[in-house]
BALUM-864663 format. One record per residue: residue number from 0; residue in three letters; x, y, z of N, C-alpha, C in turn. Coordinates in nm, 2 decimals, always signed. Layout:
BEGIN
{rec NUM,"ALA",{X,Y,Z},{X,Y,Z},{X,Y,Z}}
...
This chain:
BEGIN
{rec 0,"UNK",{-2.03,-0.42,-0.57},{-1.94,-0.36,-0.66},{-1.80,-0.34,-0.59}}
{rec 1,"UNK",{-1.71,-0.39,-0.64},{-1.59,-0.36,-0.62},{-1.52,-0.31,-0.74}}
{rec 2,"UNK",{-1.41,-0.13,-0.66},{-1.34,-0.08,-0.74},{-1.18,-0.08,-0.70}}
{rec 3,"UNK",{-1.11,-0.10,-0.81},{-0.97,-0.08,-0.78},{-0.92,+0.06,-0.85}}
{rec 4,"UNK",{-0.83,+0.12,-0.72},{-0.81,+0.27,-0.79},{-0.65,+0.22,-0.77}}
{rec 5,"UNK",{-0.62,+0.29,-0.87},{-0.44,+0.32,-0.89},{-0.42,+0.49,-0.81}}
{rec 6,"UNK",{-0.41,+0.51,-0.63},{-0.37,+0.60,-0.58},{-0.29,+0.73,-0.61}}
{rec 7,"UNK",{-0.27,+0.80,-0.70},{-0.12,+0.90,-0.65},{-0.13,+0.92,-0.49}}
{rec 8,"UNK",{+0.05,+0.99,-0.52},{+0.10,+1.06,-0.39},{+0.01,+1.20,-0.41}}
{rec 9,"UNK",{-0.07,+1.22,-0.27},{-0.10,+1.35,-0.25},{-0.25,+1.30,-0.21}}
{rec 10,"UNK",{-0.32,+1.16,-0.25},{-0.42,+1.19,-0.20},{-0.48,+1.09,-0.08}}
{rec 11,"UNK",{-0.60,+1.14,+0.01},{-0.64,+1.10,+0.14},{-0.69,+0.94,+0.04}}
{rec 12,"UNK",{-0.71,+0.86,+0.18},{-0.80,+0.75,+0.16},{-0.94,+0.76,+0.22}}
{rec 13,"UNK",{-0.96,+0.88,+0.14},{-1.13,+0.95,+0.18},{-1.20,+1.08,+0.07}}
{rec 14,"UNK",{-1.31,+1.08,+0.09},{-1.38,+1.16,-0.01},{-1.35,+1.31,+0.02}}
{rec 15,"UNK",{-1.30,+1.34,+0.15},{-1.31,+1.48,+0.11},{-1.18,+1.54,+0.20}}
{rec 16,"UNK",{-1.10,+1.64,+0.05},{-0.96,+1.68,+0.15},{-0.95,+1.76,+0.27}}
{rec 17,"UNK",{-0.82,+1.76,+0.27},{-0.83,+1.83,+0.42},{-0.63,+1.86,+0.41}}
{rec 18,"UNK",{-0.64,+1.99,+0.45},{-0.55,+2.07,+0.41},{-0.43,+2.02,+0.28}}
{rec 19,"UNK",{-0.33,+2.02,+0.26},{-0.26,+2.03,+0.12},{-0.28,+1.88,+0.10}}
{rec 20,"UNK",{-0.36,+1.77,+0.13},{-0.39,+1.69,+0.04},{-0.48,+1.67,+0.00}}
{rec 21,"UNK",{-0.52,+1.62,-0.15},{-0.67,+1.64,-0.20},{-0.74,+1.48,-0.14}}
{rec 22,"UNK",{-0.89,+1.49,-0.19},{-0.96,+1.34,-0.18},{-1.00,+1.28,-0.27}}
{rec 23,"UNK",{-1.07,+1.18,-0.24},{-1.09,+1.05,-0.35},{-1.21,+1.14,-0.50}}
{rec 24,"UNK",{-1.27,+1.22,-0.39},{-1.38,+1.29,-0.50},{-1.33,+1.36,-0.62}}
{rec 25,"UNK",{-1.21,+1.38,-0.64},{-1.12,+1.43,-0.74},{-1.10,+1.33,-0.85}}
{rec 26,"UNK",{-1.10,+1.20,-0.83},{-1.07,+1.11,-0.95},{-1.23,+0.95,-0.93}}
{rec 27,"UNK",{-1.29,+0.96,-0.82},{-1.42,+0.88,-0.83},{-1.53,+0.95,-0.83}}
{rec 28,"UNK",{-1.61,+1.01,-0.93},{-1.75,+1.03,-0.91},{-1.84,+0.95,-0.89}}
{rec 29,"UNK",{-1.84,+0.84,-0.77},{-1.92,+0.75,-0.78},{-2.04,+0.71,-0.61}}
{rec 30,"UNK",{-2.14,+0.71,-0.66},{-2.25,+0.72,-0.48},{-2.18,+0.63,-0.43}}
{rec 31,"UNK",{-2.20,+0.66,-0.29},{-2.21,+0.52,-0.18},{-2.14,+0.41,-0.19}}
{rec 32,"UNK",{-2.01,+0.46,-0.21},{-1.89,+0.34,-0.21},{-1.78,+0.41,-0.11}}
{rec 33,"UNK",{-1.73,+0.31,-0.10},{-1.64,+0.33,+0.04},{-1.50,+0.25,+0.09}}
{rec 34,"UNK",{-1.41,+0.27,+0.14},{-1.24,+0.26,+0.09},{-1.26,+0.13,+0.20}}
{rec 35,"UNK",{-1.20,+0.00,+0.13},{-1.19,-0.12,+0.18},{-1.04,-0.12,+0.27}}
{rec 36,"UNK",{-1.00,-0.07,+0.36},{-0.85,-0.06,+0.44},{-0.80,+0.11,+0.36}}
{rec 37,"UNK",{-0.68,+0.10,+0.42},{-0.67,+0.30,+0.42},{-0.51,+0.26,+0.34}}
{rec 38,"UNK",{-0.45,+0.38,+0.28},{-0.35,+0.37,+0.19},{-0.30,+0.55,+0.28}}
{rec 39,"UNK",{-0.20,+0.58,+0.34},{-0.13,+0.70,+0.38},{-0.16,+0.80,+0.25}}
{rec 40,"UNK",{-0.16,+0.89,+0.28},{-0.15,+1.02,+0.17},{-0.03,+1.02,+0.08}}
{rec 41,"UNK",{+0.12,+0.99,+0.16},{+0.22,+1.02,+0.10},{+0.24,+0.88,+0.03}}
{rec 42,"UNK",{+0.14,+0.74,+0.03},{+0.14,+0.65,-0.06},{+0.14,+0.62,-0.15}}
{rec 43,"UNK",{+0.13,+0.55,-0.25},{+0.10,+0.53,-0.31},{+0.02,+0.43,-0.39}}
{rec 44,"UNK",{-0.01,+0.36,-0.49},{-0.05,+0.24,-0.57},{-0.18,+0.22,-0.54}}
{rec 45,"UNK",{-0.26,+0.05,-0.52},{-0.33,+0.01,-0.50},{-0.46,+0.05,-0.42}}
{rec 46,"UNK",{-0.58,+0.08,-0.40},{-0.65,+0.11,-0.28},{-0.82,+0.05,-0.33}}
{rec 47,"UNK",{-0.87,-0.02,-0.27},{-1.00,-0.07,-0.30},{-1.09,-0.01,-0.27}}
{rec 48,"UNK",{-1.22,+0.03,-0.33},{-1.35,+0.07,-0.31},{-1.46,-0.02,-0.29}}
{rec 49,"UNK",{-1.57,-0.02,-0.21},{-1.65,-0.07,-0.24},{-1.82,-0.03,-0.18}}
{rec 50,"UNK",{-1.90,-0.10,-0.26},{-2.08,-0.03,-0.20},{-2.11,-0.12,-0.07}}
{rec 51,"UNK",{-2.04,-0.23,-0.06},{-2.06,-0.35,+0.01},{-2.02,-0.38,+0.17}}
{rec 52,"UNK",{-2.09,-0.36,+0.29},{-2.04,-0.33,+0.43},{-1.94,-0.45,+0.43}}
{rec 53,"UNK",{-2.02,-0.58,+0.41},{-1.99,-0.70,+0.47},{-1.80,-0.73,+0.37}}
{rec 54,"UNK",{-1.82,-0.70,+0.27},{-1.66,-0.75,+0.18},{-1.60,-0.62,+0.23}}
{rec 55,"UNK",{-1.63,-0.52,+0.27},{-1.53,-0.38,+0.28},{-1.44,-0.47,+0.41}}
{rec 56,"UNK",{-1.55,-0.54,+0.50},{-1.53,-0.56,+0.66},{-1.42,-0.65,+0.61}}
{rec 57,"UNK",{-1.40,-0.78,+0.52},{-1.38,-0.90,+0.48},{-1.17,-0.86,+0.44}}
{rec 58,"UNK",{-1.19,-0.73,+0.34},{-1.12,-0.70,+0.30},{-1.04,-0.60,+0.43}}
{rec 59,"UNK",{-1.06,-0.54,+0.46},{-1.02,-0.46,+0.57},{-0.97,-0.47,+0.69}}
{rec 60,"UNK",{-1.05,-0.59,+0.78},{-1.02,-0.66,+0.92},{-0.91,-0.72,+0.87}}
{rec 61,"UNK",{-0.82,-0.69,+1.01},{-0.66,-0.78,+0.96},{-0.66,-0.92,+1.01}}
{rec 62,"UNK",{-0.83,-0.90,+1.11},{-0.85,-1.07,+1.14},{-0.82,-1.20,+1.02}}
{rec 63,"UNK",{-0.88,-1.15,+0.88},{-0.87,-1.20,+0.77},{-0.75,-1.23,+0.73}}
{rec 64,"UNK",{-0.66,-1.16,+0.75},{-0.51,-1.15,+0.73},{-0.47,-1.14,+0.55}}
{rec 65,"UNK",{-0.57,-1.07,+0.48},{-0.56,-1.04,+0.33},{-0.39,-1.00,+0.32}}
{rec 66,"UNK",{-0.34,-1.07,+0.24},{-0.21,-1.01,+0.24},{-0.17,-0.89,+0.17}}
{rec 67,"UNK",{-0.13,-0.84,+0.17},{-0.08,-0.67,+0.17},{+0.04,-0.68,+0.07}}
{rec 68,"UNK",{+0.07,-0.64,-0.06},{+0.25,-0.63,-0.12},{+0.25,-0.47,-0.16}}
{rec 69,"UNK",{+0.37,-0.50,-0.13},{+0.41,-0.36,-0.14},{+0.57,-0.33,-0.20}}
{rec 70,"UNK",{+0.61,-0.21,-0.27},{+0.74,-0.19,-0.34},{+0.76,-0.05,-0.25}}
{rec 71,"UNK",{+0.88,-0.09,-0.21},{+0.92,+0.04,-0.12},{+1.09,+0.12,-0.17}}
{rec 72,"UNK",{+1.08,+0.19,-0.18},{+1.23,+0.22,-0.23},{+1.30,+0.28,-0.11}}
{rec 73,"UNK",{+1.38,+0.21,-0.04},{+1.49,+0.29,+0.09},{+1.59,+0.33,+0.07}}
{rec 74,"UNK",{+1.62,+0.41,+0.20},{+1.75,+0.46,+0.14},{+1.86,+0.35,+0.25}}
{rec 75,"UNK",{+1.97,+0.35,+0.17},{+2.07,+0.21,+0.18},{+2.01,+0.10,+0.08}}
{rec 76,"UNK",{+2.11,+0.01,+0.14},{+2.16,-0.09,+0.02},{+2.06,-0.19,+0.14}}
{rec 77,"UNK",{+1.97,-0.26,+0.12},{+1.90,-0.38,+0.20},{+2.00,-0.49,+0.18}}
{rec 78,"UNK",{+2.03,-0.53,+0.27},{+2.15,-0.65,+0.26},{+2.04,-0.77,+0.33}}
{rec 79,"UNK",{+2.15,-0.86,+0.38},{+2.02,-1.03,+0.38},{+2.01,-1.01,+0.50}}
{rec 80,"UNK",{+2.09,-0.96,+0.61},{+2.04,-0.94,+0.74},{+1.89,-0.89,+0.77}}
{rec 81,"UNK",{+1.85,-0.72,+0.70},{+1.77,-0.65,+0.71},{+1.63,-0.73,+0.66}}
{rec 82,"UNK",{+1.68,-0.77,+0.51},{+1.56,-0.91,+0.49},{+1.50,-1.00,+0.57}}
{rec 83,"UNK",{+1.61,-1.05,+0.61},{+1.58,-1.16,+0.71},{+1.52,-1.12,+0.83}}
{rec 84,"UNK",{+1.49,-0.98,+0.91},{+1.46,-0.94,+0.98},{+1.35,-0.94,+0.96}}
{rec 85,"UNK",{+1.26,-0.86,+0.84},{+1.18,-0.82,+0.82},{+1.12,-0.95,+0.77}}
{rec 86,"UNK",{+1.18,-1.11,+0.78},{+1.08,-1.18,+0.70},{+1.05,-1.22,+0.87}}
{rec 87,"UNK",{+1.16,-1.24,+0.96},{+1.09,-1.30,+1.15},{+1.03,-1.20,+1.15}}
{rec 88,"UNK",{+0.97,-1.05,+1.10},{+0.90,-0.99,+1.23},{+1.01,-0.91,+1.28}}
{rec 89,"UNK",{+0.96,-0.76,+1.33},{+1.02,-0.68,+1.41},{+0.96,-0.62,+1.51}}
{rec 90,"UNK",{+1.04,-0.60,+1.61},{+1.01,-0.55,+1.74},{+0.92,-0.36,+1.71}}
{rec 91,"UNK",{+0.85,-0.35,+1.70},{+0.75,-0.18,+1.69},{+0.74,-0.13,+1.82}}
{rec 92,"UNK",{+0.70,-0.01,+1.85},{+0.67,+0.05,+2.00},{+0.56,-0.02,+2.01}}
{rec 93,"UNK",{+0.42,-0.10,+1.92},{+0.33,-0.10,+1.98},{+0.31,-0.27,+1.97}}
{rec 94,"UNK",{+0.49,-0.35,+1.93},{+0.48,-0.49,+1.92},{+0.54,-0.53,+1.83}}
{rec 95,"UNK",{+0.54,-0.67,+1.82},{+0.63,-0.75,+1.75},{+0.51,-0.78,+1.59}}
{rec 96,"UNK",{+0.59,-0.76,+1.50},{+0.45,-0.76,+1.40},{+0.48,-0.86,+1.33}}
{rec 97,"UNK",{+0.40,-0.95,+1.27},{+0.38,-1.09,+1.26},{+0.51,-1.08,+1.15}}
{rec 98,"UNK",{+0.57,-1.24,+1.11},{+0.70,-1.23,+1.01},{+0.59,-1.20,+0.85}}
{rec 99,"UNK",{+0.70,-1.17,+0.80},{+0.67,-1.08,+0.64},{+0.73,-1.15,+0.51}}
{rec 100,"UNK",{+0.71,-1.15,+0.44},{+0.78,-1.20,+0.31},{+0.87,-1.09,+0.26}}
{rec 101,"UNK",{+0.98,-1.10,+0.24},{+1.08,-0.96,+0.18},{+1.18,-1.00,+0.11}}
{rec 102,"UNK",{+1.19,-0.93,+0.00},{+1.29,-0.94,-0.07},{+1.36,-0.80,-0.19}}
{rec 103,"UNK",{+1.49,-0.85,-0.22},{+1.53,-0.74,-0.29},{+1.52,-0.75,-0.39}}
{rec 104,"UNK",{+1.46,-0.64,-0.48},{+1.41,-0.62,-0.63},{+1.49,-0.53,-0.71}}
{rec 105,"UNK",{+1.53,-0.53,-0.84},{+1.53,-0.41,-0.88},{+1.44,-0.28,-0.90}}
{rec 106,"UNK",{+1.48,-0.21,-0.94},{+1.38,-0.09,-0.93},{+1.32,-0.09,-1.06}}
{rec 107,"UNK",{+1.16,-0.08,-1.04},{+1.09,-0.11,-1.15},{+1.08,-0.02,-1.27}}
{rec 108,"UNK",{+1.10,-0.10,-1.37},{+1.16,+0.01,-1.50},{+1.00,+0.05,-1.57}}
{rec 109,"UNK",{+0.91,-0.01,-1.54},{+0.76,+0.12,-1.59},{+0.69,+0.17,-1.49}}
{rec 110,"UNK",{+0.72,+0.19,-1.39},{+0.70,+0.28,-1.24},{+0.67,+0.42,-1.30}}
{rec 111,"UNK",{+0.52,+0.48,-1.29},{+0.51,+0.60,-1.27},{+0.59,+0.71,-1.25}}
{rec 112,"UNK",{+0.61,+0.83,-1.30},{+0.70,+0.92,-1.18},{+0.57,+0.99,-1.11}}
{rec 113,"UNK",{+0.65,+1.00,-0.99},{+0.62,+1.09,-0.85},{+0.62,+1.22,-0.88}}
{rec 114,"UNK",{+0.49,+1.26,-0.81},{+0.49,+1.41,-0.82},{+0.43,+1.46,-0.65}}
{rec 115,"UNK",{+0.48,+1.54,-0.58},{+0.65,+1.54,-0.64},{+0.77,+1.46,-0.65}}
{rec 116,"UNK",{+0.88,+1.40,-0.67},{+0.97,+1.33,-0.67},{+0.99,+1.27,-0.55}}
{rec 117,"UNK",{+1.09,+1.19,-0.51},{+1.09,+1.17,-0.34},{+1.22,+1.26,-0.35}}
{rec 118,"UNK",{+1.34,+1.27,-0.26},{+1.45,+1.40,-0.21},{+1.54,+1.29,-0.20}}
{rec 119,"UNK",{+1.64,+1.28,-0.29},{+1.73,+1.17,-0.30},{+1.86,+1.25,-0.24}}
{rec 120,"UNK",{+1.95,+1.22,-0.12},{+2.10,+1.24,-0.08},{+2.20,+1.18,-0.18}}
{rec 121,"UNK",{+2.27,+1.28,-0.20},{+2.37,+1.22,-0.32},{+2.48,+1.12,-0.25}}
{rec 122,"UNK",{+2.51,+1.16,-0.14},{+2.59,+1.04,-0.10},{+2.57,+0.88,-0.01}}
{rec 123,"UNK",{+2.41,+0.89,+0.00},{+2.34,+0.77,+0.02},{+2.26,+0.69,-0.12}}
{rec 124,"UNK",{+2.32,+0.60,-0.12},{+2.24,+0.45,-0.24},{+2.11,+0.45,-0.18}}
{rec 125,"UNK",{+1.98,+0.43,-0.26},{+1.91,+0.36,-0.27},{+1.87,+0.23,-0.28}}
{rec 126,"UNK",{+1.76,+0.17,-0.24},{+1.79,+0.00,-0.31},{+1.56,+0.00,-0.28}}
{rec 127,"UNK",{+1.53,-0.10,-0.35},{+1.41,-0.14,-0.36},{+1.39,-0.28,-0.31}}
{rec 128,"UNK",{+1.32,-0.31,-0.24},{+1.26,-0.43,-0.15},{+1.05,-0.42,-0.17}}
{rec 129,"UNK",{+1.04,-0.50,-0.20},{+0.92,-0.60,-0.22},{+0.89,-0.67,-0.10}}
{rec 130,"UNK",{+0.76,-0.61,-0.01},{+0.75,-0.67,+0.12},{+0.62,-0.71,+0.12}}
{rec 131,"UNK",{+0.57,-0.83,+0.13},{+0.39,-0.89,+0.20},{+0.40,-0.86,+0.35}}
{rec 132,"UNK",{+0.34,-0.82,+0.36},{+0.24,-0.86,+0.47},{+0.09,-0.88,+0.53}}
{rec 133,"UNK",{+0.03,-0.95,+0.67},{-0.08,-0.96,+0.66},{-0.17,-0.87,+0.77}}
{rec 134,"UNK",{-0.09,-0.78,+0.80},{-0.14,-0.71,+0.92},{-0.19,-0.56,+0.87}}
{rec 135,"UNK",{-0.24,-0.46,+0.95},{-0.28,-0.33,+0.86},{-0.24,-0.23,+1.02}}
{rec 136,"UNK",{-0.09,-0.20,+1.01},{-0.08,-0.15,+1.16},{-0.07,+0.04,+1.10}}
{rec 137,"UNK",{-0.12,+0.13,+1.13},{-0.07,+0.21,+1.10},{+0.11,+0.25,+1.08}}
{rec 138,"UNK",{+0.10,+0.25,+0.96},{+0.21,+0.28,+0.87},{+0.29,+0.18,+0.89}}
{rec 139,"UNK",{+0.26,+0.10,+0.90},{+0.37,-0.05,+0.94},{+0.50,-0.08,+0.83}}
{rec 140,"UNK",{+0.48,-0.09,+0.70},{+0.59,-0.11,+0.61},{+0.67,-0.02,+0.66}}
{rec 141,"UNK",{+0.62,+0.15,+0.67},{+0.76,+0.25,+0.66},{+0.85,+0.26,+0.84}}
{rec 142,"UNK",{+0.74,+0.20,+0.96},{+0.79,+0.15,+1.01},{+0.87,+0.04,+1.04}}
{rec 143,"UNK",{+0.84,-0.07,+0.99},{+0.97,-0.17,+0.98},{+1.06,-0.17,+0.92}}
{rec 144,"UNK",{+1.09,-0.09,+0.78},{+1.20,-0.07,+0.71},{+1.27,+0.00,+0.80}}
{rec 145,"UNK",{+1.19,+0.09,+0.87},{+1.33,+0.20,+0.97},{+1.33,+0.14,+1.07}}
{rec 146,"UNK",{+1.27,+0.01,+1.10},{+1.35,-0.08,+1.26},{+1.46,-0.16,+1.20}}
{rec 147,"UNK",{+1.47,-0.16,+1.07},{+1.58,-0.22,+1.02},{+1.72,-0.13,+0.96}}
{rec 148,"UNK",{+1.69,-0.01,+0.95},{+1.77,+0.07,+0.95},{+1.80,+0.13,+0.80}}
{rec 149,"UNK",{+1.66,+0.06,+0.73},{+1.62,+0.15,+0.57},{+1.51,+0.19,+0.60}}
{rec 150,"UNK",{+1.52,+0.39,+0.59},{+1.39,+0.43,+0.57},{+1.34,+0.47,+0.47}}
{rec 151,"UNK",{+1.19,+0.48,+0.45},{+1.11,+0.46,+0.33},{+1.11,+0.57,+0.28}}
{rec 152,"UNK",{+1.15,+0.59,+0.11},{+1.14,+0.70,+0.07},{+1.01,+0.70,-0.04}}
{rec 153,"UNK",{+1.02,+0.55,-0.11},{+0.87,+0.57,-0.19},{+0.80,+0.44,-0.13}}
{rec 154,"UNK",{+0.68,+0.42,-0.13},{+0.60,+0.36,-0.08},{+0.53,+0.30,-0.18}}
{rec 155,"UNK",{+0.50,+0.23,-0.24},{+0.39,+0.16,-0.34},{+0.32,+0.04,-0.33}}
{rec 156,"UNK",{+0.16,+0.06,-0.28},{+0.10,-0.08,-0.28},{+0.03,-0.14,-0.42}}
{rec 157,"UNK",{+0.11,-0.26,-0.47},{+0.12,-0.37,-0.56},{-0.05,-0.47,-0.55}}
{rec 158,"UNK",{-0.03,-0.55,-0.45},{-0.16,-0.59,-0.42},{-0.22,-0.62,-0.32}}
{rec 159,"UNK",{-0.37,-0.64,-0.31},{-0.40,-0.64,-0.19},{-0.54,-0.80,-0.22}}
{rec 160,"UNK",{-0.46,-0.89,-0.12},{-0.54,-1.03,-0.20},{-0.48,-1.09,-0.34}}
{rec 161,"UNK",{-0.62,-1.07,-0.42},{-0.61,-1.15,-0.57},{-0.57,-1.02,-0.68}}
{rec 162,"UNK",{-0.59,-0.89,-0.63},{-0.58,-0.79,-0.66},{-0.46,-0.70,-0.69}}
{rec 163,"UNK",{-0.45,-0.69,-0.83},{-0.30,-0.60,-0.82},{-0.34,-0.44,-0.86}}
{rec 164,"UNK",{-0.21,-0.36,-0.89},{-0.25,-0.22,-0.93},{-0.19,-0.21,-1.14}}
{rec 165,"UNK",{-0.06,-0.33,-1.13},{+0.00,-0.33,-1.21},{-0.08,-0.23,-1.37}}
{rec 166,"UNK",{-0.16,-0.32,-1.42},{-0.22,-0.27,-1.52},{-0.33,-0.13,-1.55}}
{rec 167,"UNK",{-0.36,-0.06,-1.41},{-0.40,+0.05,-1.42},{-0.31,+0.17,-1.44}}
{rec 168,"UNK",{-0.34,+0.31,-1.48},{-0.25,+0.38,-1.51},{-0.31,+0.42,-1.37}}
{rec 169,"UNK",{-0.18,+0.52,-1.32},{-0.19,+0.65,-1.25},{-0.34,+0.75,-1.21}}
{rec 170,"UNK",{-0.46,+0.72,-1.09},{-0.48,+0.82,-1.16},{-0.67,+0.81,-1.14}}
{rec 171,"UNK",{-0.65,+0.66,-1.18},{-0.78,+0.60,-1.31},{-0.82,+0.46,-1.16}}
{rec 172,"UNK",{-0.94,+0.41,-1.20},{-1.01,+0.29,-1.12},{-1.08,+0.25,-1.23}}
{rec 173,"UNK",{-1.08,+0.13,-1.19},{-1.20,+0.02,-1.26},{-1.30,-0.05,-1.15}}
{rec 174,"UNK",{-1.41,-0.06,-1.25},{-1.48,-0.20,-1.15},{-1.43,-0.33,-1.22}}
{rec 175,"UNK",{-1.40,-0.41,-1.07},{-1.37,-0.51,-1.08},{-1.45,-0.67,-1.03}}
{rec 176,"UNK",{-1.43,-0.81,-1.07},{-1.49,-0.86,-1.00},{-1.51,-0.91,-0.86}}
{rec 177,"UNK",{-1.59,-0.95,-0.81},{-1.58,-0.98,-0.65},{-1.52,-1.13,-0.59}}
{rec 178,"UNK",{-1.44,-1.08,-0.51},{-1.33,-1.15,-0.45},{-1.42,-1.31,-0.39}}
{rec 179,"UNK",{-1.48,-1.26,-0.32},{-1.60,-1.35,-0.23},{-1.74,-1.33,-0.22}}
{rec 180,"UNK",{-1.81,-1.37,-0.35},{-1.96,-1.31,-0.40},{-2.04,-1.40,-0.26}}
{rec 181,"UNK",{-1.99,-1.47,-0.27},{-2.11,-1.55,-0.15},{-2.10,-1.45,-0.01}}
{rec 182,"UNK",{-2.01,-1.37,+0.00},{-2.03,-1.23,+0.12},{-2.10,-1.08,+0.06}}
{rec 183,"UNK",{-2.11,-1.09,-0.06},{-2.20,-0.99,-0.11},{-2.33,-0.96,-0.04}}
{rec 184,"UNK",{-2.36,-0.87,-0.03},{-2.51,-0.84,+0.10},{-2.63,-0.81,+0.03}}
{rec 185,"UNK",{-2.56,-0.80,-0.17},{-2.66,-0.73,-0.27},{-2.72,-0.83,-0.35}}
């Protein structure tokens, strides 16, 4: 069984909370399934479930290199430099992280609202960038945008693989079908 959940901001990528953020047992009543790679609390979008060791491992290990999209809204204007940085790869404290696909988007006009909001400076612009990648480094997107000199204000994962979040609301998960049935263990 594979589930796709559409994440809010505020919750863990685990069944049970732990101080002002809630867990997954709040919107999945379901046995013996278990989060295929982790999504930050203050994230948002996309996050996969599954009953399955061997596709959680499949989906998860960055050995695989599943690619990762994501909609980030920063603050500043992302110009072609910062793009271009983030498409070679940026230098991290813990390494150079492999090059990325990035680009500038507008900001998506059926996007959920945020609860709470993100904290917008009135005399700093905004701008939205659309970034892949294939790696799972702890908090990697919101770190590269700030080695480039946009930090992340909203965070949103789009897809992960064949998998999007687009058509789910806020909130809600479906079962979905399986990416690589011949790794099924059931």
């Amino acid at each position: 069984m594979l589930i796709r959940f559409n994440k809010p901001y505020g919750v863990l990528s685990q069944f049970t909370p732990e101080g002002k953020w809630r867990g997954l047992k709040d919107f999945i009543a379901l046995p013996d399934v278990y989060v295929a790679g982790r999504l930050d609390a203050d994230s948002e979008g996309l996050l996969l479930l599954t009953d399955d060791g061997q596709l959680q491992a499949r989906i998860a290990d960055p050995r695989f290199k599943m690619e990762k999209t994501y909609l980030a809204q920063v603050e500043g204007m992302a110009g072609e430099a910062a793009l271009q940085a983030l498409c070679n790869g940026v230098m991290l404290k813990d390494g150079m992280t492999l090059p990325a696909h990035a680009r500038s988007v507008d900001a998506p006009a059926d996007l959920w609202a945020r609860d709470p909001p993100i904290r917008l400076r009135q005399t700093l612009p905004t701008s939205w960038i659309e970034l892949t990648i294939r790696e799972g480094r702890n908090r990697q997107v919101r770190r590269m945008t700030a080695a480039v000199g946009l930090p992340t204000l909203r965070l949103i994962r789009t897809h992960i693989g064949p998998y999007e979040v687009q058509d789910l609301p806020l909130g809600t998960w479906q079962e979905t079908e399986l990416p690589f049935p011949h790794l099924a263990s059931r």
